[in-house]
N, CA, C and O atoms as a Maestro MAE file, in Angstrom:
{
 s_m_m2io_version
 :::
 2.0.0
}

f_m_ct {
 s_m_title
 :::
 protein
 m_atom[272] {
  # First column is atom index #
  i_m_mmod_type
  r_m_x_coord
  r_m_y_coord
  r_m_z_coord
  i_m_residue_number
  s_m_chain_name
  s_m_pdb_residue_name
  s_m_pdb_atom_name
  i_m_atomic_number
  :::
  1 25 -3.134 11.911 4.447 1 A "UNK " " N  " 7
  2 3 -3.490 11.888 3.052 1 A "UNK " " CA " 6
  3 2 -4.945 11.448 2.899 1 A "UNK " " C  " 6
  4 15 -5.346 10.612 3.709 1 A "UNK " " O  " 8
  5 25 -5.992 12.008 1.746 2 A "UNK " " N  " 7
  6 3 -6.675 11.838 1.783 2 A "UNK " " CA " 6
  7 2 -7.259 10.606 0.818 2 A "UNK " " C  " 6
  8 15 -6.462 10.414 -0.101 2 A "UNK " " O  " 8
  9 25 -8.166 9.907 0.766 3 A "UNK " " N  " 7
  10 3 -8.536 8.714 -0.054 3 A "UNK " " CA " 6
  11 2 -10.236 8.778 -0.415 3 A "UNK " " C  " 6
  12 15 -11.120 8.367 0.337 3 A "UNK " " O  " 8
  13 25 -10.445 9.435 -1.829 4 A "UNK " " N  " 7
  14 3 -12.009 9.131 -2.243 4 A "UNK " " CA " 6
  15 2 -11.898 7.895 -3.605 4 A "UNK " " C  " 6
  16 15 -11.037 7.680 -4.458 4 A "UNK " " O  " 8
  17 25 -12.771 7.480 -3.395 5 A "UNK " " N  " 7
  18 3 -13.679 6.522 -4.549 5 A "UNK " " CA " 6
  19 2 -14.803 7.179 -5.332 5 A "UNK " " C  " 6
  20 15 -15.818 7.709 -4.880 5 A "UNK " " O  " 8
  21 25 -14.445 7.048 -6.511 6 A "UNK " " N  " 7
  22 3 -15.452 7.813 -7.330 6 A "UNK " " CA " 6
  23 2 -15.950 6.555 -8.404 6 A "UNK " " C  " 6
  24 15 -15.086 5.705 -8.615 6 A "UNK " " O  " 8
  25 25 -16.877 6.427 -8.889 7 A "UNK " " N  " 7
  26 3 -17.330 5.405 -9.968 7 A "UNK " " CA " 6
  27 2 -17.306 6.077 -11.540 7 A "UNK " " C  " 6
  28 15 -17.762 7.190 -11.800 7 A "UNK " " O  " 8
  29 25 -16.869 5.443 -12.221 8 A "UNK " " N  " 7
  30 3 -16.235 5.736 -13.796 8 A "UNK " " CA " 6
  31 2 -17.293 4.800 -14.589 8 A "UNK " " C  " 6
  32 15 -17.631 3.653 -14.294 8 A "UNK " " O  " 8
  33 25 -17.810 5.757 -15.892 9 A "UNK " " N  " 7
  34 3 -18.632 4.713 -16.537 9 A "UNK " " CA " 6
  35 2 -17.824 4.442 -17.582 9 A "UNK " " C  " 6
  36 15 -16.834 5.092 -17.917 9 A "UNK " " O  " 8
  37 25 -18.311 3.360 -18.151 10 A "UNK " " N  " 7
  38 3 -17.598 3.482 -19.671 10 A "UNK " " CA " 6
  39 2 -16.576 2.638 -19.806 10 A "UNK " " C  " 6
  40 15 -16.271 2.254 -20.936 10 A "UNK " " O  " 8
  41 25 -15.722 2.113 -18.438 11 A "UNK " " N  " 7
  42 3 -14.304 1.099 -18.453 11 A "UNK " " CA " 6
  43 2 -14.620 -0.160 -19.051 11 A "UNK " " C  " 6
  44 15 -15.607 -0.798 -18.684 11 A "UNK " " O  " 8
  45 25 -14.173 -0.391 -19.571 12 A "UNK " " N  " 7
  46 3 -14.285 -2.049 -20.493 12 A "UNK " " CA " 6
  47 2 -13.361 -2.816 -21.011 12 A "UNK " " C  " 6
  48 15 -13.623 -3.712 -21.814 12 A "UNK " " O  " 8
  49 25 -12.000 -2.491 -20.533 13 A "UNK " " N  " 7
  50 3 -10.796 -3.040 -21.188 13 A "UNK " " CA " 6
  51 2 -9.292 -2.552 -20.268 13 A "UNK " " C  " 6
  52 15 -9.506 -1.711 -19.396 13 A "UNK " " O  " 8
  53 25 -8.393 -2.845 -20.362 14 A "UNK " " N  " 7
  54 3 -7.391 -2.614 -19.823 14 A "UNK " " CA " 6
  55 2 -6.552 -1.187 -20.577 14 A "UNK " " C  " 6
  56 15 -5.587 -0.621 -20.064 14 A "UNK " " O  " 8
  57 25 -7.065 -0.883 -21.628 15 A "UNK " " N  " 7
  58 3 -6.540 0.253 -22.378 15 A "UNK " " CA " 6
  59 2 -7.359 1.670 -21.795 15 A "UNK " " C  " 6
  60 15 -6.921 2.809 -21.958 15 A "UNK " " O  " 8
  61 25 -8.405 1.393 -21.213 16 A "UNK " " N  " 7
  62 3 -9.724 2.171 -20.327 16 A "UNK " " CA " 6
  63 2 -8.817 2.396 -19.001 16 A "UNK " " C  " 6
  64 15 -8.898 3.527 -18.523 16 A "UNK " " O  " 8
  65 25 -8.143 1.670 -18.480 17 A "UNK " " N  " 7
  66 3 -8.197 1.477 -16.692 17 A "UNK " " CA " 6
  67 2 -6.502 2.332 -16.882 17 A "UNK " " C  " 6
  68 15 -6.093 3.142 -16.051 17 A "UNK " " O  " 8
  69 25 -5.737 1.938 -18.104 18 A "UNK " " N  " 7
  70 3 -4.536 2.739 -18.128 18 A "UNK " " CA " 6
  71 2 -4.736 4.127 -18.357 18 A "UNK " " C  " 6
  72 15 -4.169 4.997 -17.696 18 A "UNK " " O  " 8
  73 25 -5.835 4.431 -19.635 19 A "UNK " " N  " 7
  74 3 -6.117 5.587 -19.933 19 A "UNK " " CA " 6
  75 2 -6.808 6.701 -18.710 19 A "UNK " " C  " 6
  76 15 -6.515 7.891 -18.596 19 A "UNK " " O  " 8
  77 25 -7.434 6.206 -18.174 20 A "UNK " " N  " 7
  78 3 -7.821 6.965 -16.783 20 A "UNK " " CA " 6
  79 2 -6.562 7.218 -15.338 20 A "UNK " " C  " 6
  80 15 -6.241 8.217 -14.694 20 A "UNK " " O  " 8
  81 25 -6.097 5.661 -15.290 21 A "UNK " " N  " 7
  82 3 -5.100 5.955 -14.359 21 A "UNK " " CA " 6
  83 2 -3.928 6.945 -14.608 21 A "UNK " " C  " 6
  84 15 -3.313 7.564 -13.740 21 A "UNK " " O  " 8
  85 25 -3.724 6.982 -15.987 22 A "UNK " " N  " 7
  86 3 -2.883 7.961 -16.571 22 A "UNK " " CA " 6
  87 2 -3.334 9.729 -16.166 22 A "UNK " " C  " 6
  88 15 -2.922 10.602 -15.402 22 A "UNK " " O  " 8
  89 25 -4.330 9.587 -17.115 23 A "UNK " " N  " 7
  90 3 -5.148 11.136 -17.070 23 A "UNK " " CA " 6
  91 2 -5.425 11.790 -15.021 23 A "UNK " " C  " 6
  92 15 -5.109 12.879 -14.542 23 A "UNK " " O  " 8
  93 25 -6.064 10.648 -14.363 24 A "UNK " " N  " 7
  94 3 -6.419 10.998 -13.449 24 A "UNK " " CA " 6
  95 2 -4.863 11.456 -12.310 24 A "UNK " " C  " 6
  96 15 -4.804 12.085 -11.253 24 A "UNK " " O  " 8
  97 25 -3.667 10.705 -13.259 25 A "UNK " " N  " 7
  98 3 -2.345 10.761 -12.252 25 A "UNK " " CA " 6
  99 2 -1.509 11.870 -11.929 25 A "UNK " " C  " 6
  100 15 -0.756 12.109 -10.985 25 A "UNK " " O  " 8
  101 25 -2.028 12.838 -13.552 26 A "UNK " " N  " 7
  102 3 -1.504 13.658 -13.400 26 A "UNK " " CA " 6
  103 2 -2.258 15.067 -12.873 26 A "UNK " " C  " 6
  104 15 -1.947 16.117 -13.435 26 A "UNK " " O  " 8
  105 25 -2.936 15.077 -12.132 27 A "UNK " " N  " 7
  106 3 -3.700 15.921 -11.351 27 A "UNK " " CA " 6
  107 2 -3.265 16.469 -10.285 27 A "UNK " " C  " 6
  108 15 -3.254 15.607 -9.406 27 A "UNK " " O  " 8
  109 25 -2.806 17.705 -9.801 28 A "UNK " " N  " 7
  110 3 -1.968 18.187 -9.137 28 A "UNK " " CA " 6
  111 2 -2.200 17.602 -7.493 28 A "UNK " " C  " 6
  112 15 -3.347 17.788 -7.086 28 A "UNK " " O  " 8
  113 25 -1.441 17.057 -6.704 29 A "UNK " " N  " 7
  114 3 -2.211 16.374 -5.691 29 A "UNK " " CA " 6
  115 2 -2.215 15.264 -5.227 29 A "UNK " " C  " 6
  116 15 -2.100 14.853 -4.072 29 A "UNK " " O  " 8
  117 25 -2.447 14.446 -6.837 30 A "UNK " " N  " 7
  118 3 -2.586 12.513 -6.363 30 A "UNK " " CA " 6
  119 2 -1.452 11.849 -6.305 30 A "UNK " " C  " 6
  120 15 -0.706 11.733 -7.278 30 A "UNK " " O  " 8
  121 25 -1.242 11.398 -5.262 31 A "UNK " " N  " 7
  122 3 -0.258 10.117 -5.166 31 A "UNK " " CA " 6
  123 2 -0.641 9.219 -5.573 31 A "UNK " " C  " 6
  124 15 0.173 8.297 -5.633 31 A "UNK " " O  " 8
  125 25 -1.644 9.025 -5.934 32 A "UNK " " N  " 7
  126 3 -1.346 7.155 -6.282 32 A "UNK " " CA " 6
  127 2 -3.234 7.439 -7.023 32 A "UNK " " C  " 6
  128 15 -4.034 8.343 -6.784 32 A "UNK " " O  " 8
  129 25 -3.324 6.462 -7.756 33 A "UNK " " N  " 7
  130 3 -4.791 6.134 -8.323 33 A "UNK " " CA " 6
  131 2 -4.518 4.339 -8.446 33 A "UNK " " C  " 6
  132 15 -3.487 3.755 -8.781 33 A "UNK " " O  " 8
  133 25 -6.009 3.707 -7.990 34 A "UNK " " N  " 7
  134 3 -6.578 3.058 -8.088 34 A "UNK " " CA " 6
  135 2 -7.030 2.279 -8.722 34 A "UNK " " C  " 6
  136 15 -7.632 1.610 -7.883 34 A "UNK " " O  " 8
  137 25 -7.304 1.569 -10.189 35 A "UNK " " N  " 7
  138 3 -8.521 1.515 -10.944 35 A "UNK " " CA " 6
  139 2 -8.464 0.127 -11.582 35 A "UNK " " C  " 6
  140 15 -7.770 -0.503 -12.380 35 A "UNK " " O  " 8
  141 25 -9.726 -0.050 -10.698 36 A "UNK " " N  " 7
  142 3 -10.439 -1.018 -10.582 36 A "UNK " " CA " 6
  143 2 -11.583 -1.651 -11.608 36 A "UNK " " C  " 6
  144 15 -12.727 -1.868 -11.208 36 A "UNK " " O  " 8
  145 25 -11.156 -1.929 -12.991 37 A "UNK " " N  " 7
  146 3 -12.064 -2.606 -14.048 37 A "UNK " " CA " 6
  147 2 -13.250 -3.318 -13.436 37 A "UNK " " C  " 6
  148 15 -14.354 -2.793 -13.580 37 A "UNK " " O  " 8
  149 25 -13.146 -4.436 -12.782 38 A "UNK " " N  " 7
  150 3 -14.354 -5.028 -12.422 38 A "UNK " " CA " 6
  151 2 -15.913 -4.304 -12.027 38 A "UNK " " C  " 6
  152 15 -16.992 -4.374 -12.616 38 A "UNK " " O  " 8
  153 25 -15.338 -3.304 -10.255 39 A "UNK " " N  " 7
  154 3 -16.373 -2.471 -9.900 39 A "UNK " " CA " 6
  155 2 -16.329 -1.526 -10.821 39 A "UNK " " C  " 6
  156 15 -17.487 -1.368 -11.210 39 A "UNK " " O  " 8
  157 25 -15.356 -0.561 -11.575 40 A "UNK " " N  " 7
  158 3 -15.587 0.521 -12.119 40 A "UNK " " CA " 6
  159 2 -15.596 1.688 -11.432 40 A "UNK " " C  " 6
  160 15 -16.218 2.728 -11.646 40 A "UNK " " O  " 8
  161 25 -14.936 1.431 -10.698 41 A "UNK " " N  " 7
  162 3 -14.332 2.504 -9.562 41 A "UNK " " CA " 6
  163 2 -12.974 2.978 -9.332 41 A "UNK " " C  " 6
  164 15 -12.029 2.190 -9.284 41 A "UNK " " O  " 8
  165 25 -12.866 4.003 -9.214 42 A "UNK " " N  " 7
  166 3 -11.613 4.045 -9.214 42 A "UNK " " CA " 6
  167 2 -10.948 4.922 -7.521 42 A "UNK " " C  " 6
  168 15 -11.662 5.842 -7.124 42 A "UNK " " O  " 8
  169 25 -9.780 4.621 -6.738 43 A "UNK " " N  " 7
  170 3 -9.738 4.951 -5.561 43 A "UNK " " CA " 6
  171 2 -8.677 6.129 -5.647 43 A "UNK " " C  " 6
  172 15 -7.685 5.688 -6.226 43 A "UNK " " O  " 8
  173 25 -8.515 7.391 -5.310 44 A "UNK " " N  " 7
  174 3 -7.498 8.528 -5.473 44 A "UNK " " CA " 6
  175 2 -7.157 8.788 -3.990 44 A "UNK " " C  " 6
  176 15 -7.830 8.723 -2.961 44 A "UNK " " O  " 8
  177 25 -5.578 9.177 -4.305 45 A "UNK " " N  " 7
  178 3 -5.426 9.140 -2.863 45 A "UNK " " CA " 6
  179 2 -4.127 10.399 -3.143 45 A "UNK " " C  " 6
  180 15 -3.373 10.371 -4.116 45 A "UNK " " O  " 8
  181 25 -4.085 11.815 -1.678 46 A "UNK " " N  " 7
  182 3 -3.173 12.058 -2.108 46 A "UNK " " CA " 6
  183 2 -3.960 13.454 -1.361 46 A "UNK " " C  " 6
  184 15 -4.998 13.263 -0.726 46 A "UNK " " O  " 8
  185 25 -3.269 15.119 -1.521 47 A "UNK " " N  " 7
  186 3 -4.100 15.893 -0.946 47 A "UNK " " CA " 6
  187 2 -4.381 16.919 -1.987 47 A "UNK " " C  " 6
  188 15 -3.769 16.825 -3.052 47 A "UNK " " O  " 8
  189 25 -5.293 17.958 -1.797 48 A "UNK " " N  " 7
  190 3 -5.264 19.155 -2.403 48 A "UNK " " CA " 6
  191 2 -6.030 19.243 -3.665 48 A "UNK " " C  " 6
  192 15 -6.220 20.321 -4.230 48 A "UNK " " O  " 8
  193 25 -6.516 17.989 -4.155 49 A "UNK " " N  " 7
  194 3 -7.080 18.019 -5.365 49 A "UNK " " CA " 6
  195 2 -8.656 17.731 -5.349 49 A "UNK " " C  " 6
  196 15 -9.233 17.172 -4.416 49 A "UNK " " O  " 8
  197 25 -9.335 18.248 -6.656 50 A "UNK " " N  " 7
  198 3 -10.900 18.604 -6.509 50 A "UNK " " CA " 6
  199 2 -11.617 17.392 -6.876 50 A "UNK " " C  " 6
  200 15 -11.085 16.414 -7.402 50 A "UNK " " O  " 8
  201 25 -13.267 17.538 -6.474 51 A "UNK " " N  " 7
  202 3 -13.687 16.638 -7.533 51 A "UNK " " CA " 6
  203 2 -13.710 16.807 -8.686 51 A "UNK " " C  " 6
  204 15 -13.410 16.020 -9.583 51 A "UNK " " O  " 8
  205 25 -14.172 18.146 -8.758 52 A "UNK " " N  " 7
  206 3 -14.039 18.831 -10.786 52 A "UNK " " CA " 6
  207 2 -12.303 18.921 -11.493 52 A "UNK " " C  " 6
  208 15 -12.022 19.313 -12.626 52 A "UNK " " O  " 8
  209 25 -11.184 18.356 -10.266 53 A "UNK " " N  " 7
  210 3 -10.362 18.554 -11.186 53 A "UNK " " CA " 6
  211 2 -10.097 16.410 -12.028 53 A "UNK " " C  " 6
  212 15 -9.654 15.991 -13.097 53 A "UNK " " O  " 8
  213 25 -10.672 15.729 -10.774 54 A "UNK " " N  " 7
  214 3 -10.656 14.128 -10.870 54 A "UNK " " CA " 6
  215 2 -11.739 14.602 -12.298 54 A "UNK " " C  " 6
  216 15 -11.276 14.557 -13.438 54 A "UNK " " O  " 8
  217 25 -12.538 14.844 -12.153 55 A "UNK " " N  " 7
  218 3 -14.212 14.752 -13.366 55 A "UNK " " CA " 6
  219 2 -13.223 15.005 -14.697 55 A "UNK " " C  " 6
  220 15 -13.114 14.202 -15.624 55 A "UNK " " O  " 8
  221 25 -12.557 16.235 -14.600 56 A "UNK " " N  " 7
  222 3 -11.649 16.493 -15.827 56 A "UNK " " CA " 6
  223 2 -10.536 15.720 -16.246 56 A "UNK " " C  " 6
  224 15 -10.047 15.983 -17.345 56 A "UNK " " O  " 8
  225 25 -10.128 14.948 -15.661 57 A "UNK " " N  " 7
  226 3 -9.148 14.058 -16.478 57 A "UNK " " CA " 6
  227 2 -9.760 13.109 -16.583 57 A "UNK " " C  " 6
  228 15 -9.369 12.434 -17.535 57 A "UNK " " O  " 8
  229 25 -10.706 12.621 -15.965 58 A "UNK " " N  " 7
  230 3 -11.480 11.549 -16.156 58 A "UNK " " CA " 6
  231 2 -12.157 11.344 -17.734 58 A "UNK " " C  " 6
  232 15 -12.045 10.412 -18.531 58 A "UNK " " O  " 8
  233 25 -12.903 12.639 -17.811 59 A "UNK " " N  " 7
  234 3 -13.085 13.575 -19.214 59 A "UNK " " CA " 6
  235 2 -12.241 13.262 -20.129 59 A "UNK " " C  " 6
  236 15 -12.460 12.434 -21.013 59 A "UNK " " O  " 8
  237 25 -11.180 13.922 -19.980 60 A "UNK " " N  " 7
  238 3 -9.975 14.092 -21.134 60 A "UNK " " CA " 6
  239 2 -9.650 12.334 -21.481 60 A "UNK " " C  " 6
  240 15 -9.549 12.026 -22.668 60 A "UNK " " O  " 8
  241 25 -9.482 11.133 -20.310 61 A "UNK " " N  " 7
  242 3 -9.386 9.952 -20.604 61 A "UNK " " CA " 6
  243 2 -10.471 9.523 -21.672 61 A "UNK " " C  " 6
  244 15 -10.194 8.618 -22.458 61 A "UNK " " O  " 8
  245 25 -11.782 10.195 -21.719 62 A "UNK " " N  " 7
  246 3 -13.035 9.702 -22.558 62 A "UNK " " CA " 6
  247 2 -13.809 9.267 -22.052 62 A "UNK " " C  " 6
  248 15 -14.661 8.653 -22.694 62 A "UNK " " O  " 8
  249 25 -13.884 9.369 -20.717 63 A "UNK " " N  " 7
  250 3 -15.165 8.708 -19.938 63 A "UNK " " CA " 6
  251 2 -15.626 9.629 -18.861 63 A "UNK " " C  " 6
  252 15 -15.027 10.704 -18.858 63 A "UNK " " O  " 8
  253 25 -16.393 9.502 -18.093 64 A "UNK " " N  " 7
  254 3 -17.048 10.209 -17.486 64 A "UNK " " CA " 6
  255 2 -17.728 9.562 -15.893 64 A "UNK " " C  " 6
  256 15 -18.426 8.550 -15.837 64 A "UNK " " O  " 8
  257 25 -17.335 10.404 -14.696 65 A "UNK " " N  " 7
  258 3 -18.001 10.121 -13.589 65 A "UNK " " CA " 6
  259 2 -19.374 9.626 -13.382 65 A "UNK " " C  " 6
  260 15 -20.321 9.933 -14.105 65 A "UNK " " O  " 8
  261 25 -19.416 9.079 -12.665 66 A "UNK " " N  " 7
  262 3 -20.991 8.581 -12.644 66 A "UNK " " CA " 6
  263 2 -21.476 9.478 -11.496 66 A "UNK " " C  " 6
  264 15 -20.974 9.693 -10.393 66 A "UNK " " O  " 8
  265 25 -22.590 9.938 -12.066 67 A "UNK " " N  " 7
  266 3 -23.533 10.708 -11.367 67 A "UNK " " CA " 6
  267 2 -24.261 10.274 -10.241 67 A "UNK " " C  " 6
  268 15 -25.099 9.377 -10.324 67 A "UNK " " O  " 8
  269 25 -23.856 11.142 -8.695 68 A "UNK " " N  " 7
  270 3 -23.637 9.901 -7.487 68 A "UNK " " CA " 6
  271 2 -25.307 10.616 -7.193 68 A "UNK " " C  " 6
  272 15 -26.010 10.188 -6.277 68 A "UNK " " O  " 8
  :::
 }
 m_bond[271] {
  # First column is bond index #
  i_m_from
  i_m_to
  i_m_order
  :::
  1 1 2 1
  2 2 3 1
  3 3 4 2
  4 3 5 1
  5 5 6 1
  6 6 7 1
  7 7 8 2
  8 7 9 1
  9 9 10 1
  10 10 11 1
  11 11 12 2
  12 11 13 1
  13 13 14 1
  14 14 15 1
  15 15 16 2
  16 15 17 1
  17 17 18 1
  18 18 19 1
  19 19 20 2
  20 19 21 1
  21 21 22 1
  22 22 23 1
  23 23 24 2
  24 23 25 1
  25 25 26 1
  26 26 27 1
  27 27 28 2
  28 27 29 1
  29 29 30 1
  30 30 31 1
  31 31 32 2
  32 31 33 1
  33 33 34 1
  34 34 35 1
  35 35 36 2
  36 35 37 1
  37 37 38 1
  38 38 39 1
  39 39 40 2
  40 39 41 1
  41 41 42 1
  42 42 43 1
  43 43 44 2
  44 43 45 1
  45 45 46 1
  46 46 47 1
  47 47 48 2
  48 47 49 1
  49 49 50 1
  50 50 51 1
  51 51 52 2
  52 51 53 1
  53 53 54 1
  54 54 55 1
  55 55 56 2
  56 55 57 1
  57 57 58 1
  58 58 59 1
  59 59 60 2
  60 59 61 1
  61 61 62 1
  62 62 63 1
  63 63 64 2
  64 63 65 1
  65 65 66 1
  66 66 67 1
  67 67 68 2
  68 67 69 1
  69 69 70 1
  70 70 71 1
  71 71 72 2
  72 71 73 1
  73 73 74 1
  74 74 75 1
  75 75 76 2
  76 75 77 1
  77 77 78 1
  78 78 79 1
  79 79 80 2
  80 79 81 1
  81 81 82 1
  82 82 83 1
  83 83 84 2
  84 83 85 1
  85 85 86 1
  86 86 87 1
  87 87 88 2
  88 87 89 1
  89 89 90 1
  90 90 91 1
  91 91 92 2
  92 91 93 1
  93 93 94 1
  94 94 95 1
  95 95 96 2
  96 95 97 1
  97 97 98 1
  98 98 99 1
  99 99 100 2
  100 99 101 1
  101 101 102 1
  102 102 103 1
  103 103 104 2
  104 103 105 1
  105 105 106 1
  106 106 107 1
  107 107 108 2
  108 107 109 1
  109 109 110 1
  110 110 111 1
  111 111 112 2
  112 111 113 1
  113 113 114 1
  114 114 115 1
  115 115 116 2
  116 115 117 1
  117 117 118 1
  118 118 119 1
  119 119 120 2
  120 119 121 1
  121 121 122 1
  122 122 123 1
  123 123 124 2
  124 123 125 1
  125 125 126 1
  126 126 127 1
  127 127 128 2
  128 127 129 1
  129 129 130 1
  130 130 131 1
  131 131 132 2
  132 131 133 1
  133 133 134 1
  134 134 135 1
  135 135 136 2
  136 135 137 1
  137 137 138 1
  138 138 139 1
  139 139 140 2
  140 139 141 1
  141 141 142 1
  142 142 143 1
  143 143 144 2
  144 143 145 1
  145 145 146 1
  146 146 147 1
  147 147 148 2
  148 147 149 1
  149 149 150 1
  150 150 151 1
  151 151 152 2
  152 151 153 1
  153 153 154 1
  154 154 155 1
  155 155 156 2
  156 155 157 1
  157 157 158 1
  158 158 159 1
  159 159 160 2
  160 159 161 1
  161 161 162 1
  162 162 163 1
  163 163 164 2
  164 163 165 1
  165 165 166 1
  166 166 167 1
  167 167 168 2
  168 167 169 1
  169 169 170 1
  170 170 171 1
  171 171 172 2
  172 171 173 1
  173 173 174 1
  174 174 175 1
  175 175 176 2
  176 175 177 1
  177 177 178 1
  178 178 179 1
  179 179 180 2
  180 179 181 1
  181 181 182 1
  182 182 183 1
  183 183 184 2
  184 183 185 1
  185 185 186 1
  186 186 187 1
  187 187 188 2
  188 187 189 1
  189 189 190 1
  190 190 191 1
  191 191 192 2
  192 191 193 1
  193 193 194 1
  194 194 195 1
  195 195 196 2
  196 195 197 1
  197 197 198 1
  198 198 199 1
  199 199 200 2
  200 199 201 1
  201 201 202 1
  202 202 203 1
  203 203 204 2
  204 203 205 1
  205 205 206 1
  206 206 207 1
  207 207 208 2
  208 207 209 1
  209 209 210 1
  210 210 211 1
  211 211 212 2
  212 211 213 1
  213 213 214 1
  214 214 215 1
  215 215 216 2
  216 215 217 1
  217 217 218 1
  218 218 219 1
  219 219 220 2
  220 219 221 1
  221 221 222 1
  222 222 223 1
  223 223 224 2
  224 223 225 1
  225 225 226 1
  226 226 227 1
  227 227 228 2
  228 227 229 1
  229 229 230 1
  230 230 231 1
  231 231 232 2
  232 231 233 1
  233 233 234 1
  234 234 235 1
  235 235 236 2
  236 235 237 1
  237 237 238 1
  238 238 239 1
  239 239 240 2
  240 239 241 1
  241 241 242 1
  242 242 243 1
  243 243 244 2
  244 243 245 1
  245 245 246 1
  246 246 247 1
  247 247 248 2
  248 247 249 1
  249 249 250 1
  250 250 251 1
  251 251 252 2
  252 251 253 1
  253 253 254 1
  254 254 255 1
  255 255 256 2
  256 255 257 1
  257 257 258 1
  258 258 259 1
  259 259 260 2
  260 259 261 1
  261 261 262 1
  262 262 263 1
  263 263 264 2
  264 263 265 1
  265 265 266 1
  266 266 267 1
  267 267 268 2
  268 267 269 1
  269 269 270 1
  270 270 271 1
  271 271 272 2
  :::
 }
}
């Protein structure tokens, strides 16, 4: 299984870290998400899935990848 870390801007609350872990969970692929309020990172783990499909739920949560 595979495991990336991507950085999320915008998290600031625990309604942020559900709203992403939510959006990002249902992405065809992930077993498990990560998300980490403090760093603002979040860790995906699982196979088959994109970065543009993580960017898009990330999106749809209201926030947006940080530009690596």
């Amino acid at each position: 299984m595979a495991e990336k870390v991507y950085e999320v801007t915008g998290m600031t609350c625990a309604h942020c870290v559900g709203a992403v872990g939510t959006e990002v969970g249902k992405v065809t692929g992930v077993a498990s998400v990560d998300v980490d309020l403090d760093s603002g990172r979040i860790t995906v783990t699982g196979e088959g899935f994109s970065d543009a499909q993580i960017a898009a739920a990330v999106d749809e949560a209201g926030y947006e990848l940080a530009k690596a």
